[in-house]
VMD Tcl script that builds the backbone (N, CA, C; Angstrom):
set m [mol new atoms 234]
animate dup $m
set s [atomselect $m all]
$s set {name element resname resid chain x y z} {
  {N N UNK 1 A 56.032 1.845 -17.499}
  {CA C UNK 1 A 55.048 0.926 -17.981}
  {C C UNK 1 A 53.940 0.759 -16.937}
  {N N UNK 2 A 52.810 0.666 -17.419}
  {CA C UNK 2 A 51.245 0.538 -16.487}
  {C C UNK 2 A 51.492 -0.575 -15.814}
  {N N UNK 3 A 50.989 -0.945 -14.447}
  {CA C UNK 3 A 50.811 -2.120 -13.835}
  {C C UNK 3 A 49.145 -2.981 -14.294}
  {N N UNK 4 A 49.190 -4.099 -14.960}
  {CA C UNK 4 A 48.269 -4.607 -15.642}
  {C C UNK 4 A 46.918 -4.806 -14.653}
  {N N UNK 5 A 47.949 -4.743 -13.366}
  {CA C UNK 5 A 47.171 -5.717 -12.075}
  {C C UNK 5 A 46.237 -4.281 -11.631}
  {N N UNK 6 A 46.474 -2.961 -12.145}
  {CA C UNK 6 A 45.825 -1.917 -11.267}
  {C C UNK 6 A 45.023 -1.144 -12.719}
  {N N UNK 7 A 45.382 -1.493 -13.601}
  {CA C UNK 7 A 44.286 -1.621 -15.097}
  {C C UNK 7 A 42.668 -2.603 -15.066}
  {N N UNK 8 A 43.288 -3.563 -14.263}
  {CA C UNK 8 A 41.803 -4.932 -14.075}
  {C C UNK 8 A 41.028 -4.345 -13.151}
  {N N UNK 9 A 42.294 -3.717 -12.345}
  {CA C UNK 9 A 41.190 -3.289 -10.649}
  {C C UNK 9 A 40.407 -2.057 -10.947}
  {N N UNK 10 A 40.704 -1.395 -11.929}
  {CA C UNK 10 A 39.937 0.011 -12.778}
  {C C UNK 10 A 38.781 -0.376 -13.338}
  {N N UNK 11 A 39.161 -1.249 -14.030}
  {CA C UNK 11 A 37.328 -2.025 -15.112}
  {C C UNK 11 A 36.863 -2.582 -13.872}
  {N N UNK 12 A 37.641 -3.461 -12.675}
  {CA C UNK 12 A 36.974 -3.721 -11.787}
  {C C UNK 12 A 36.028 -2.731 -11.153}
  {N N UNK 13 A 36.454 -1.834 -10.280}
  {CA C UNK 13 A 36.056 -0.377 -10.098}
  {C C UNK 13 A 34.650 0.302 -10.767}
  {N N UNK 14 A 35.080 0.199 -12.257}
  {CA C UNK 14 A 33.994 0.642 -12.887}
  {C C UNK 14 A 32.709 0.036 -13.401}
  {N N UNK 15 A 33.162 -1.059 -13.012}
  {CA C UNK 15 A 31.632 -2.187 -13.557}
  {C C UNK 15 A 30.985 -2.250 -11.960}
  {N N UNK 16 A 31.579 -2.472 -11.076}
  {CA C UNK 16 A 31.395 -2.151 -9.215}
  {C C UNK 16 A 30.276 -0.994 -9.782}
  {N N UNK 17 A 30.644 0.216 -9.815}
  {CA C UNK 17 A 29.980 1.231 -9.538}
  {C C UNK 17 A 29.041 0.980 -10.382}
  {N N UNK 18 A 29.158 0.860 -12.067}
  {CA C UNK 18 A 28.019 0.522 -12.419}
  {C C UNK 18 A 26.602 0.088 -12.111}
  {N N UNK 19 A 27.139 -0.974 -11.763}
  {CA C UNK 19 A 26.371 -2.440 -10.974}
  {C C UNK 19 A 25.475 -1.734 -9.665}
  {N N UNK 20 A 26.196 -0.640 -9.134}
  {CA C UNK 20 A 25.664 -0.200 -7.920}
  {C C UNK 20 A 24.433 1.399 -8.385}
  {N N UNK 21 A 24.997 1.604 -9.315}
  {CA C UNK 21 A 24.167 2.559 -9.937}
  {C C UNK 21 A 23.097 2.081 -10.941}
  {N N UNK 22 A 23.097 1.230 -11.371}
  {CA C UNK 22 A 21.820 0.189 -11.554}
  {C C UNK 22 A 20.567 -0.007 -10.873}
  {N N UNK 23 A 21.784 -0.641 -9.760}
  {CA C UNK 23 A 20.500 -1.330 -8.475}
  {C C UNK 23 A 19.830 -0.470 -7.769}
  {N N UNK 24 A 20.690 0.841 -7.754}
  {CA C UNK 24 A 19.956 2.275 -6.754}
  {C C UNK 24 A 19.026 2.820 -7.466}
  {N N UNK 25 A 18.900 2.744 -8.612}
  {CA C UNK 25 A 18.036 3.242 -9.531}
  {C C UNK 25 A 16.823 2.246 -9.596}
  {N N UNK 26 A 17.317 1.055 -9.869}
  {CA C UNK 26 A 15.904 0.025 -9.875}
  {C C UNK 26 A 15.010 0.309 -8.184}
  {N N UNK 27 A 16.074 0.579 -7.289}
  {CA C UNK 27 A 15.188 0.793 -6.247}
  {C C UNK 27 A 14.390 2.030 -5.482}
  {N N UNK 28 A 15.004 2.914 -6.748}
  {CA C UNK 28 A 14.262 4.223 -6.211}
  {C C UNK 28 A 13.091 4.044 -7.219}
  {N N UNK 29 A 13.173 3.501 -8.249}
  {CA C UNK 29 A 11.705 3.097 -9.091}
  {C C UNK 29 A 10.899 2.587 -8.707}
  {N N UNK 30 A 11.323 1.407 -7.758}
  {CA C UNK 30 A 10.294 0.558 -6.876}
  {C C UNK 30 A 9.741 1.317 -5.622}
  {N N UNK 31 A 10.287 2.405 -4.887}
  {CA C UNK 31 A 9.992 3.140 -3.852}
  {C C UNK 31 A 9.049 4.120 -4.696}
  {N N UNK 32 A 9.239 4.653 -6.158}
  {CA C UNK 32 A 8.407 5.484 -6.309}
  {C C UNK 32 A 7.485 5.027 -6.996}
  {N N UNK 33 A 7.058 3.659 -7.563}
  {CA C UNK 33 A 6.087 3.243 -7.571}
  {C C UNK 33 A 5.395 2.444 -6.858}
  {N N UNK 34 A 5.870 2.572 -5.285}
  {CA C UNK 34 A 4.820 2.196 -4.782}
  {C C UNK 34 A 4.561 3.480 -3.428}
  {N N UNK 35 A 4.551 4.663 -3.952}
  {CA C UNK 35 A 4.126 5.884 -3.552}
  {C C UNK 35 A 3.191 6.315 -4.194}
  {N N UNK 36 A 3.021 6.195 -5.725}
  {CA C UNK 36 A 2.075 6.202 -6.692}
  {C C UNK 36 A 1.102 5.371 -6.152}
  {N N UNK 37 A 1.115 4.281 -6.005}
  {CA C UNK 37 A 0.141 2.885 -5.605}
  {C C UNK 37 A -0.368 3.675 -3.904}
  {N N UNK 38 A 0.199 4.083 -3.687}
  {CA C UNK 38 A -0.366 4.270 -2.312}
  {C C UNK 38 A -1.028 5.438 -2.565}
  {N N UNK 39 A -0.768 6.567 -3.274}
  {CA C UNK 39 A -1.374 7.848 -3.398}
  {C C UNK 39 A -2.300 7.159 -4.148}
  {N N UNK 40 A -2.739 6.598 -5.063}
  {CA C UNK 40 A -3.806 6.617 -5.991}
  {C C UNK 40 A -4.579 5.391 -4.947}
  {N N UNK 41 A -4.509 4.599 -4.163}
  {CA C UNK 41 A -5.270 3.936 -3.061}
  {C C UNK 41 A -6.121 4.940 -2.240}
  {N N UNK 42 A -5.281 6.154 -1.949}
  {CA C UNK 42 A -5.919 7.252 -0.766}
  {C C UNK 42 A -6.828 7.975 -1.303}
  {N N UNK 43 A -6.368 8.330 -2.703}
  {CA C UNK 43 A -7.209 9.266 -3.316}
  {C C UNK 43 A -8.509 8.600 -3.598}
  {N N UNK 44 A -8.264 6.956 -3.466}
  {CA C UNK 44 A -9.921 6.667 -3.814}
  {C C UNK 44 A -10.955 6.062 -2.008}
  {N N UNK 45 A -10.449 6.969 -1.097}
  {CA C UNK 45 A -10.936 6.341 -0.104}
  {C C UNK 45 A -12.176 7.415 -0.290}
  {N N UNK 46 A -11.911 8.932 -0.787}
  {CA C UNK 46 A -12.762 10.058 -0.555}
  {C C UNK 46 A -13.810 9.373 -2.354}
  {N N UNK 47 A -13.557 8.998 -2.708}
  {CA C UNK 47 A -14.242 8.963 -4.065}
  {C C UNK 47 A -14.740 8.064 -3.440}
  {N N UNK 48 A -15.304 6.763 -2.800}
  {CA C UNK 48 A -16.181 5.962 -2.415}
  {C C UNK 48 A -16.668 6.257 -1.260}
  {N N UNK 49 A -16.259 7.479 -0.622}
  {CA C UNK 49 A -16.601 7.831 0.861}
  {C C UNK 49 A -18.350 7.506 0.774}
  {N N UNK 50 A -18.814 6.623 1.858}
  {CA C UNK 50 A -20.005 6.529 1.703}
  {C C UNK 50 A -20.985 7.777 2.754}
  {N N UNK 51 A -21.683 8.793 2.750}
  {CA C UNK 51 A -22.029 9.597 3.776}
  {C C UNK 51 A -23.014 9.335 4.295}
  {N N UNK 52 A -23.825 8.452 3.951}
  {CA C UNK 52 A -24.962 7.991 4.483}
  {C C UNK 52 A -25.098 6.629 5.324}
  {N N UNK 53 A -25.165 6.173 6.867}
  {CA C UNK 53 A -25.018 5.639 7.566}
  {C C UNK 53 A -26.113 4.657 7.374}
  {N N UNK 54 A -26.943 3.207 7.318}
  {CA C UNK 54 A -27.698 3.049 7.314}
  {C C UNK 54 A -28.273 2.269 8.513}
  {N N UNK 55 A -29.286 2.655 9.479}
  {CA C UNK 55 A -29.893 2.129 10.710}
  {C C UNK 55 A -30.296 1.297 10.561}
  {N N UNK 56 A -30.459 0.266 11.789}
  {CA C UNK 56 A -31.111 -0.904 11.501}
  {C C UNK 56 A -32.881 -0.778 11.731}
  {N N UNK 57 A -34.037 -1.280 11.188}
  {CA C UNK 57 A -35.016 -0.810 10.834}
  {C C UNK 57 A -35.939 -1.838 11.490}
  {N N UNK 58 A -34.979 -3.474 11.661}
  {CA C UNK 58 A -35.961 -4.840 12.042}
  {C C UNK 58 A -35.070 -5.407 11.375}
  {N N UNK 59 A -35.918 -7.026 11.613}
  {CA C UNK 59 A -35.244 -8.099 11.409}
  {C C UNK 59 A -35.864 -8.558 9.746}
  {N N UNK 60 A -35.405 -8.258 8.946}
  {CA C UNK 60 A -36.233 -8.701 7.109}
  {C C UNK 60 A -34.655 -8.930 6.607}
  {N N UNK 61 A -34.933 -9.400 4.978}
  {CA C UNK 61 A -33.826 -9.768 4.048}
  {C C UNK 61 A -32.987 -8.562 3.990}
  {N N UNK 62 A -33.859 -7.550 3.743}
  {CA C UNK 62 A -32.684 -5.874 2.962}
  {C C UNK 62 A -32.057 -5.689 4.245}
  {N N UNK 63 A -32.519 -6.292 5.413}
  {CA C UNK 63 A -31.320 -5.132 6.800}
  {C C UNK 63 A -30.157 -5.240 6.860}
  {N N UNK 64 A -29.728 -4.333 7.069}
  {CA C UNK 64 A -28.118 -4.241 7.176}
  {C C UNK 64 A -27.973 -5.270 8.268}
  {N N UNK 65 A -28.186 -5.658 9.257}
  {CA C UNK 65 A -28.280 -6.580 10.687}
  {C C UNK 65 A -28.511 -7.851 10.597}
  {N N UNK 66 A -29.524 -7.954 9.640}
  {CA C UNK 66 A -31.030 -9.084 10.236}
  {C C UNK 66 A -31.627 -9.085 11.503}
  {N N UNK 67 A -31.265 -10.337 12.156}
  {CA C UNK 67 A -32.251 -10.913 13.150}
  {C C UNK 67 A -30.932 -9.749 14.366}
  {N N UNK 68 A -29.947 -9.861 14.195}
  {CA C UNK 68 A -29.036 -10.149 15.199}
  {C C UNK 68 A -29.390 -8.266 15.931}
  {N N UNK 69 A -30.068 -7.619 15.053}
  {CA C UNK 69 A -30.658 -6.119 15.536}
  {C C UNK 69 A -31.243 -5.749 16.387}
  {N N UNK 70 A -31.468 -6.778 16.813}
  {CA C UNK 70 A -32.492 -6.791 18.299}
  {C C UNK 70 A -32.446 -8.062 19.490}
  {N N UNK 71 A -30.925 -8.336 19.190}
  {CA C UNK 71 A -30.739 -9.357 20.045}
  {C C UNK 71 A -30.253 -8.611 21.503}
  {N N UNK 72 A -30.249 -7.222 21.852}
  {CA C UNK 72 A -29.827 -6.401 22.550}
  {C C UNK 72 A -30.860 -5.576 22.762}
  {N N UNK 73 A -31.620 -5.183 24.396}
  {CA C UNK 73 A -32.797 -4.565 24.395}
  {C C UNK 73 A -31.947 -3.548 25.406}
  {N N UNK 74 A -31.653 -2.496 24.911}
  {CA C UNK 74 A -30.502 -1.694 25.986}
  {C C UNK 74 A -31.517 -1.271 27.181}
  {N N UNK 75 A -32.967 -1.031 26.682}
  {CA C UNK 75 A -33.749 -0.136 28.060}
  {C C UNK 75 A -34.086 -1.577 28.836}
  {N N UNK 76 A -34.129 -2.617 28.569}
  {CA C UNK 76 A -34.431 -3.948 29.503}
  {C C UNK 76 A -33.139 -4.341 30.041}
  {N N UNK 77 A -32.090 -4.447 29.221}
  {CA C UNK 77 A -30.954 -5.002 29.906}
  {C C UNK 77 A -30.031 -3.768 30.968}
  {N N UNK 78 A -30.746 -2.724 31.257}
  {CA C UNK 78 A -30.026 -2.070 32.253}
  {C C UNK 78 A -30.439 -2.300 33.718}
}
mol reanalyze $m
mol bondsrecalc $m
mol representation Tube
mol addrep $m
């Protein structure tokens, strides 16, 4: 006759592993979507790559600087 006590510890056993093959799975989903999230972040660093640098020109509204462009006179302050 079966021991009842090593029948429970079997469903025990098998809902265990279950349970563990679940969670490894939910977490390789979460690792691979956020490999996706990171690849599709990188791929848009070259799609906005800006190539054109813009100098400062003076102190007006459009400057990249303003005033603060000429608060530094490098050929006087040496």
């Amino acid at each position: 006759m079966s021991d009842p006590m090593m029948k429970d510890f079997g469903q025990f056993q098998t809902a265990w592993m279950q349970a563990w093959v679940a969670a490894s799975r939910q977490g390789l989903e979460m690792w691979k979507h956020m490999f996706d999230m990171q690849h599709k972040m990188l791929r848009q660093v070259g799609q906005y790559h800006r190539d054109h640098v813009e100098i400062a020109t003076g102190a007006s509204f459009t400057d990249k600087y303003g005033k603060r462009a000429h608060d530094i006179d490098p050929e006087r302050d040496v």
